[in-house]
C-alpha positions as CSV (number, residue, x, y, z in Angstrom):
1,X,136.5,99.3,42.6
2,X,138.3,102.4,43.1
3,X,136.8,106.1,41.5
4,X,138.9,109.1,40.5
5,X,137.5,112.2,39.7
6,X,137.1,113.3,35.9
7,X,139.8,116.1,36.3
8,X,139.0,119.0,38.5
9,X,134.8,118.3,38.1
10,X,132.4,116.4,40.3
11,X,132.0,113.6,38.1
12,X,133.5,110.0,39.6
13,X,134.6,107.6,37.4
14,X,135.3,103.5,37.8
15,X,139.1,103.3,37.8
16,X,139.0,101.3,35.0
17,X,136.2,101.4,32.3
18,X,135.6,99.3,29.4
19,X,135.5,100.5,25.9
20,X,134.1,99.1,22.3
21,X,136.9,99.8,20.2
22,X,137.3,97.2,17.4
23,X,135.5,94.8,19.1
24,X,131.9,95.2,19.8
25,X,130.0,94.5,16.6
26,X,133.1,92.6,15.0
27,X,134.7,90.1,17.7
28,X,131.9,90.7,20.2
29,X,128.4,89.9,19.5
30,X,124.8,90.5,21.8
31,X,125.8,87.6,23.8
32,X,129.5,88.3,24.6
33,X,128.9,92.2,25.0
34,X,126.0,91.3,27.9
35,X,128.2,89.0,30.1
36,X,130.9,91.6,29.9
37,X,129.1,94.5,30.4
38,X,127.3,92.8,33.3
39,X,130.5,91.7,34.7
40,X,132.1,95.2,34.3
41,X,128.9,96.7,36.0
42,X,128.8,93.9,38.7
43,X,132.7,94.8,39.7
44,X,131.8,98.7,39.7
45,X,132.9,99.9,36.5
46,X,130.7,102.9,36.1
47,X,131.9,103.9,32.7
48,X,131.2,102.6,28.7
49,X,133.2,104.4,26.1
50,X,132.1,104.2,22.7
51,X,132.0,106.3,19.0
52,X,129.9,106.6,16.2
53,X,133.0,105.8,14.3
54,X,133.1,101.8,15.8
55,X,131.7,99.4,13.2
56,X,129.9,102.2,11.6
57,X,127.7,102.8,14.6
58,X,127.0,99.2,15.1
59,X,129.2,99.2,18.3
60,X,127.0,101.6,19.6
61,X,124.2,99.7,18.5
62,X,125.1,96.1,20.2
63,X,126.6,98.1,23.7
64,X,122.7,100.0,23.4
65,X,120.8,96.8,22.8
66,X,122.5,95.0,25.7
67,X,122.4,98.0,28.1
68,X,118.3,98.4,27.6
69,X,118.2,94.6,28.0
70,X,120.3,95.0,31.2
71,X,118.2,97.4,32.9
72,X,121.2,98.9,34.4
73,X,119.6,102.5,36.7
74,X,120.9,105.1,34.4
75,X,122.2,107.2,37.1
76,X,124.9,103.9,37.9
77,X,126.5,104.2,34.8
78,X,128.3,106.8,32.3
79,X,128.3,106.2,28.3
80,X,130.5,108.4,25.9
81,X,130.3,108.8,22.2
82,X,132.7,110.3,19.7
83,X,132.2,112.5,16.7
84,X,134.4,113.5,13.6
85,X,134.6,110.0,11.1
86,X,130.9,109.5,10.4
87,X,129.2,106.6,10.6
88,X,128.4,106.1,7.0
89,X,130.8,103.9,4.9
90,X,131.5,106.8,2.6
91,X,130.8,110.0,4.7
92,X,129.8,113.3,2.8
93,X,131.1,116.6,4.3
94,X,128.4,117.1,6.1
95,X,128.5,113.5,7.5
96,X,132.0,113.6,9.1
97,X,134.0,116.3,11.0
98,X,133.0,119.3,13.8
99,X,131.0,121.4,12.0
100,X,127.9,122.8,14.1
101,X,125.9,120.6,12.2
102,X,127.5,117.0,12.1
103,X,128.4,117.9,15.9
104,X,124.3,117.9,16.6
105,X,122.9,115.4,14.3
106,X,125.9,112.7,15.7
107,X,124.9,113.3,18.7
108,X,121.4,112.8,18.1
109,X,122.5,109.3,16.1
110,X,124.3,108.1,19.1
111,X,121.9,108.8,22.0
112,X,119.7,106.3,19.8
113,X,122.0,104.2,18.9
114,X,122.9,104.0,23.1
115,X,119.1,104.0,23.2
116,X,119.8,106.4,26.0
117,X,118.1,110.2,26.5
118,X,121.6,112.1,27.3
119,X,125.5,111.6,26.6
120,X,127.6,111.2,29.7
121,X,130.6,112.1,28.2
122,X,130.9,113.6,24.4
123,X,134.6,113.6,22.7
124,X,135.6,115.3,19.9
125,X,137.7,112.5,18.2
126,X,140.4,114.2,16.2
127,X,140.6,118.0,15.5
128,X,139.2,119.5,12.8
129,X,141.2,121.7,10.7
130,X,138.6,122.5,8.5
131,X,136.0,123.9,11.0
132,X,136.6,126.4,13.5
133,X,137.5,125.7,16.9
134,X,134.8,128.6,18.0
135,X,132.2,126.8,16.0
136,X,132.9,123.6,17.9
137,X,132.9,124.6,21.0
138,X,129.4,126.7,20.0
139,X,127.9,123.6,18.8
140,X,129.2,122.0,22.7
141,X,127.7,124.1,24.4
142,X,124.3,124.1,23.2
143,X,124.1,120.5,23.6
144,X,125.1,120.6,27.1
145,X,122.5,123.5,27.6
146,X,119.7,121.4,25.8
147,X,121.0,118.3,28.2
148,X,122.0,116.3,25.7
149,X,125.7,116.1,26.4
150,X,126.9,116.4,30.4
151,X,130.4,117.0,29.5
152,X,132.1,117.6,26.1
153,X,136.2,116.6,25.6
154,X,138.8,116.2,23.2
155,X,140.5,113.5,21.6
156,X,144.0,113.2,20.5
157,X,144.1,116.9,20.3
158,X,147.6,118.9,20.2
159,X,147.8,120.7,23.7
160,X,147.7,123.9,21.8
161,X,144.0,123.5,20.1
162,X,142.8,122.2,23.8
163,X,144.3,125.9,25.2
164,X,142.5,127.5,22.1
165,X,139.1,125.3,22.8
166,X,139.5,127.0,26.8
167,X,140.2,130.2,25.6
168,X,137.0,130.7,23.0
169,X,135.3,128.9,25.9
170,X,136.2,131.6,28.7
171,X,135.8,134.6,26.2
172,X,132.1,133.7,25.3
173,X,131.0,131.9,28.3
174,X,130.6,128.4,26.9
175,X,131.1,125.4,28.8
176,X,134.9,124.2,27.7
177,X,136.0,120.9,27.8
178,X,136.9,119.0,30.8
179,X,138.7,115.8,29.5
180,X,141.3,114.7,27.0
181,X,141.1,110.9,25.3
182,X,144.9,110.3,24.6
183,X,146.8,107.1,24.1
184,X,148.6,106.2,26.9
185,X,150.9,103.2,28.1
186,X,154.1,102.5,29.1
187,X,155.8,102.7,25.7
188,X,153.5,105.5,24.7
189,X,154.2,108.1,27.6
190,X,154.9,111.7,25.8
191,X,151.9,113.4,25.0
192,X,149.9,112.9,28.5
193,X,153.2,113.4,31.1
194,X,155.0,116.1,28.8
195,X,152.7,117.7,26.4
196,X,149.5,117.8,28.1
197,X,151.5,118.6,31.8
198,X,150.2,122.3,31.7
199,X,147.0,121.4,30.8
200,X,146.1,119.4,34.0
201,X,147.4,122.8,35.9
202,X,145.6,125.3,33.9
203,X,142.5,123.7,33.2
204,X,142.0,120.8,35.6
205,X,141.5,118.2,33.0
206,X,141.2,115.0,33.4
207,X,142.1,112.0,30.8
208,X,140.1,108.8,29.6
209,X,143.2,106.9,28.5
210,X,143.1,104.5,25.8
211,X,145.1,100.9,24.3
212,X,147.1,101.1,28.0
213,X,147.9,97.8,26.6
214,X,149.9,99.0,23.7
215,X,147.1,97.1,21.7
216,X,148.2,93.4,23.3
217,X,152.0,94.3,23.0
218,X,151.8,94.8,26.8
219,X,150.0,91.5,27.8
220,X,153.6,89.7,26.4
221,X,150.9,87.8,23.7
222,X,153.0,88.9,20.6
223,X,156.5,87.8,22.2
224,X,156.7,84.4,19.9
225,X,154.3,85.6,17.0
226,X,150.5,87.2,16.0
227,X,148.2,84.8,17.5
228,X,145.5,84.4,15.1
229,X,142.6,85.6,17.2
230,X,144.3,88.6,17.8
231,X,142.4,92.1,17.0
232,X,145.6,93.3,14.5
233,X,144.5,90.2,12.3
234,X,141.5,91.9,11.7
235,X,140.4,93.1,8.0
236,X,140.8,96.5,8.0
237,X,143.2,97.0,11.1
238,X,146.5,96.4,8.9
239,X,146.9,99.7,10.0
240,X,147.2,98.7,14.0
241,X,149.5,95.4,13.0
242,X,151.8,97.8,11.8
243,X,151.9,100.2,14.5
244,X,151.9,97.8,16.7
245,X,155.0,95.7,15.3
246,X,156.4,98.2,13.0
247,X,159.3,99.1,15.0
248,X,161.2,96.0,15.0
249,X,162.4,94.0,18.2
250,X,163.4,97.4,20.5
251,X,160.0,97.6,21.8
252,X,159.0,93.8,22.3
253,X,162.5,93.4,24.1
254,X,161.6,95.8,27.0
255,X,158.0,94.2,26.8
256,X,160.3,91.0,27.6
257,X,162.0,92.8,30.0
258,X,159.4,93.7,32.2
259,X,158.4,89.8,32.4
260,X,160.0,89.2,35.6
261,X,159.2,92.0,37.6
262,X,155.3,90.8,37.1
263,X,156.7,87.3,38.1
264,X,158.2,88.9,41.0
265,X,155.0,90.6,42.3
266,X,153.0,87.5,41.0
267,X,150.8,89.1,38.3
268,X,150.9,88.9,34.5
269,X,152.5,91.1,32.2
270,X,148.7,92.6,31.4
271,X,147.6,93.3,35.1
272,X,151.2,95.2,35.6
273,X,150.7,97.4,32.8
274,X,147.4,98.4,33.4
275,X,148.1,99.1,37.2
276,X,151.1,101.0,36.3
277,X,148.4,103.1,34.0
278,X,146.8,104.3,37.4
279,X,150.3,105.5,38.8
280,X,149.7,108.8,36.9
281,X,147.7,111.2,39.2
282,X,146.3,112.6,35.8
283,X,145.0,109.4,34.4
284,X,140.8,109.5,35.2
285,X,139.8,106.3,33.9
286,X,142.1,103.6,32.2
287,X,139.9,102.5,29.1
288,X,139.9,98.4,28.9
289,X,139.3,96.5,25.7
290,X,138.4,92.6,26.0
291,X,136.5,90.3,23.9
292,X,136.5,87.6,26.3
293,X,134.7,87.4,29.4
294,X,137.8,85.8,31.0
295,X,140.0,88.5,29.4
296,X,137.6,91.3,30.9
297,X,137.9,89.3,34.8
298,X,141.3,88.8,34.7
299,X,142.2,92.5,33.8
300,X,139.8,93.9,36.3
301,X,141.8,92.1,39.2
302,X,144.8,95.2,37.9
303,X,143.6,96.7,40.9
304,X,144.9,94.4,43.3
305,X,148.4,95.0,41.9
306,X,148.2,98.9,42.3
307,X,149.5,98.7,46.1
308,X,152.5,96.3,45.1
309,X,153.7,99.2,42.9
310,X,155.9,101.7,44.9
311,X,158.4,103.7,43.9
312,X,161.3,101.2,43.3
313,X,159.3,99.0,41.2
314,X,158.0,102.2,39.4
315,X,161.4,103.1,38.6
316,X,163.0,99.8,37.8
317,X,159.9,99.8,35.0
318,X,160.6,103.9,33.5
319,X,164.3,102.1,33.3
320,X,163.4,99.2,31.0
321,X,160.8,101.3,28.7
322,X,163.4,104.4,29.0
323,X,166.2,102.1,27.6
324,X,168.0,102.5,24.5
């Protein structure tokens, strides 16, 4: 396994890292979950995302049962956990967003839900226009003094709240955030190499990048049709079906078009996407997403690509996704 440091701070994190997003608790039972996650630890990945938002906390609830069963040494691995949806089916105010108070009492939730005694890593998972950013940040910083939370992030935040988030932090001496949890793949490039650019300068931030699979689009799985095992089939996901094939044929052509340089370097579709992920000198940790063991093994072996990719290949492939 390789290990990048989490932006500009000591912390070391697995190259790649496996996440519970829309699987764990739906897709992935107890069973499932523990080979994967004992697989995942096995091959050195050191870090398990997660958010109290997933199955209404029941992701957090399977990946804590199976980590406890595990007996994993805590100081091997890193667990995250989000806040701002809730975990109730029909949050009150006071059960959703960054207030002071919903910021605490989800953390608390999640630490037992991880049956764990402290958060890794603790993302704020959308901003909150309703709270201010100063009370956020407050609320972040007593948790990491308490040692509840090691180090506190964003997620999906505009550059410009994440500069606001450091400035309250610098004024008042609170911890600020050190990582960013942005979308990021080959078709999705904008926000982490444009937007965020003066962030990783300013601020030494690092990123935790998630679907660098486009959601399956990258893994060449949709080319002919949905497969019906696929996670956009999923009640209540209508939402990723149609960002993930609401644009028509222009992005599922340069998906096609990238075919035969993985033939060429003889790896799938899948493992060249995800190696490309680690190109960026930015990206921390590229966020996987399986719910098969053989899924999970076969996108590990990414890594093994990484040395394949210099520059021509790298540019042949911002050609093809640059197209049109």
């Amino acid at each position: 396994m390789l290990y990048r440091r989490l932006g500009t701070s000591g912390l070391q994190l697995s190259a790649f890292s496996f996440g519970a997003w829309v699987t764990f608790g739906k897709q992935v039972g107890r069973s499932e979950a523990r080979d994967m996650l004992a697989l995942a630890h096995d091959r050195g990945v050191n870090f398990f995302d997660n958010a109290e938002t997933y199955n209404k906390g029941v992701a957090e609830q399977v990946m804590g049962d199976v980590l406890a069963d595990l007996r994993f040494p805590r100081d091997s691995f890193c667990v995250s956990s989000k806040v701002f949806f809730g975990s109730a089916e029909n949050p009150l105010p006071t059960q959703r967003g960054l207030s002071r108070k919903h910021v605490t009492e989800a953390c608390h939730q999640a630490m037992q839900r991880l049956r764990v005694d402290y958060l890794d890593l603790y993302f704020c998972h959308r901003p909150d226009a309703e709270t201010p950013i100063e009370e956020t940040v407050a609320a972040m910083d007593t948790l990491i003094r308490q040692g509840k939370v090691l180090y506190w992030g964003t997620s999906e935040w505009p550059a410009d709240s994440i500069r606001e988030a450091h400035r309250v932090a610098r004024e008042n001496h609170f911890y600020a955030p050190v990582m960013e949890q942005p979308e990021y793949n080959l078709l999705h490039r904008e926000r982490v190499e444009v937007e965020y650019a003066s962030l990783y300068e300013d601020f030494g931030m690092g990123t935790t990048i998630w679907s660098p699979l486009a959601s399956g689009l990258l893994t060449g799985k949709y080319n002919n049709g949905v497969p019906a095992d696929s996670r956009i089939t999923q009640p209540g996901y209508e939402w990723l079906r149609d960002s993930v094939l609401g644009k028509g044929d222009e992005r599922l052509g340069k998906v096609r078009a990238l075919q035969p340089i993985a033939d060429e370097l003889g790896a799938s579709l899948a493992q060249l996407s995800l190696a490309w992920c680690l190109l960026n000198p930015h990206v921390s940790t590229v966020m996987l997403g399986a719910s098969r063991r053989e899924q999970l093994e076969q996108n590990l072996t990414a890594l093994d690509v990484l040395p394949k990719l210099d520059a021509g290949i790298a540019q042949r492939m911002r050609a093809i996704v640059e197209a049109g």
